[in-house]
N, C-alpha and C positions, 0 to 999 in steps of 0.2 A: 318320154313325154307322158305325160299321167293321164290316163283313160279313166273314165266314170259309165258304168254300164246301170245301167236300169231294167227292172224285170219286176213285173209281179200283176201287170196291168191283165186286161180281158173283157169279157161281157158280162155287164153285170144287171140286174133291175136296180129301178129307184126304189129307194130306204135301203138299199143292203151297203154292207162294209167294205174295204179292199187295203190292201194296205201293200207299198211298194217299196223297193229296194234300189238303194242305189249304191254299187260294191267299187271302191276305188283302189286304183293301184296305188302302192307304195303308201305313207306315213303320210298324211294329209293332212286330219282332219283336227290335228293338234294345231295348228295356222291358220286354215283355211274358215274364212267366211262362207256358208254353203248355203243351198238353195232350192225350191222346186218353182216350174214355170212349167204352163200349160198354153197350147195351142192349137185351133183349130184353121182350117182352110180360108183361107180369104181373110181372116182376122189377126190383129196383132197380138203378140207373145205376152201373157198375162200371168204377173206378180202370183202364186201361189200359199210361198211358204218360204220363212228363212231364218237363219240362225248362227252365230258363231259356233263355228266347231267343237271350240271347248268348250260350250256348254255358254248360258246363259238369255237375256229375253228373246223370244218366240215371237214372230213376226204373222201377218196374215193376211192376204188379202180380203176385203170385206166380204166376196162372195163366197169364202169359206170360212169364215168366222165361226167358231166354237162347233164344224164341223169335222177342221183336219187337223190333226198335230204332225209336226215335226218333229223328229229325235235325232241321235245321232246312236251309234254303238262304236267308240271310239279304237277299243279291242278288235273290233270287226273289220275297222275302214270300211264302217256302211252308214249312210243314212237311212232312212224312212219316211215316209208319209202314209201316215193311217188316215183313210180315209170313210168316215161314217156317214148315214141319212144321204147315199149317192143320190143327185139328180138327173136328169136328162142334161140338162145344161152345164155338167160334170164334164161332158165325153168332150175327150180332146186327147193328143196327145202331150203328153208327161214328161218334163226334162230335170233333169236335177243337172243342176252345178254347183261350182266350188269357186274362190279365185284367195290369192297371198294377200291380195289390198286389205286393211285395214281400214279403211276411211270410205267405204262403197257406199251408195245407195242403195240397200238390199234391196230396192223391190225396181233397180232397173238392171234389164236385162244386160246393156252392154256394158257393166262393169263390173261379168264376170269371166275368168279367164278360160275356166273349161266346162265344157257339156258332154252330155252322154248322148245314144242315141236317139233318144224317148222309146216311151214303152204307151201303148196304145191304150186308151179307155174308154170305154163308152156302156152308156148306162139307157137300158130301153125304159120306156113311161108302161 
């Protein structure tokens, strides 16, 4: 079954950078539509970041607009999200996914096949 792990999250101040990783099993990301979603307590799961694997347009939700990019490192079977100018309203926890479909909604969450386990963020004022 293909696991997606995440790592790179922590504590950080507002204006500083972070950037996360998400290491997948097996040959993925040549197919795979992939993705970041953020979540906090009591809130629903919000649209981050997303991208065809192999490369091509970059997605974003508005409250990270020309804030975070998304990559991929196809060699690696890792994604990214570099993360700059962190806010308070940043901190949540961090998922990256992936799913085979071709025809998805990228920025809704159920239609993607697999998650990691998030990787925590949070950003003091």
């Amino acid at each position: 079954h293909v696991q997606l792990v995440e790592s790179g999250g922590g504590l950080v101040q507002a204006g500083d950078s972070l950037r996360l990783s998400c290491a997948a099993s097996g040959s993925i990301f040549s197919t795979y539509v992939v993705g970041w979603f953020r979540q906090v307590p009591g809130k629903e799961r919000e649209f981050v970041a997303g991208m065809p694997s192999s490369g091509g347009r970059r997605y974003y939700g508005d409250s990270v607009q020309g804030r975070f990019t998304i990559s991929t490192d196809n060699a690696k079977n890792t994604m990214y999200l570099q993360m700059s100018g962190l806010k308070p309203e940043d901190t949540a926890l961090y998922y990256c996914a992936a799913t085979f479909k071709a025809h998805v909604n990228i920025d809704v969450s159920s239609d993607y096949d697999y998650w990691g386990q998030g990787t925590q963020v949070t950003v003091s004022s």
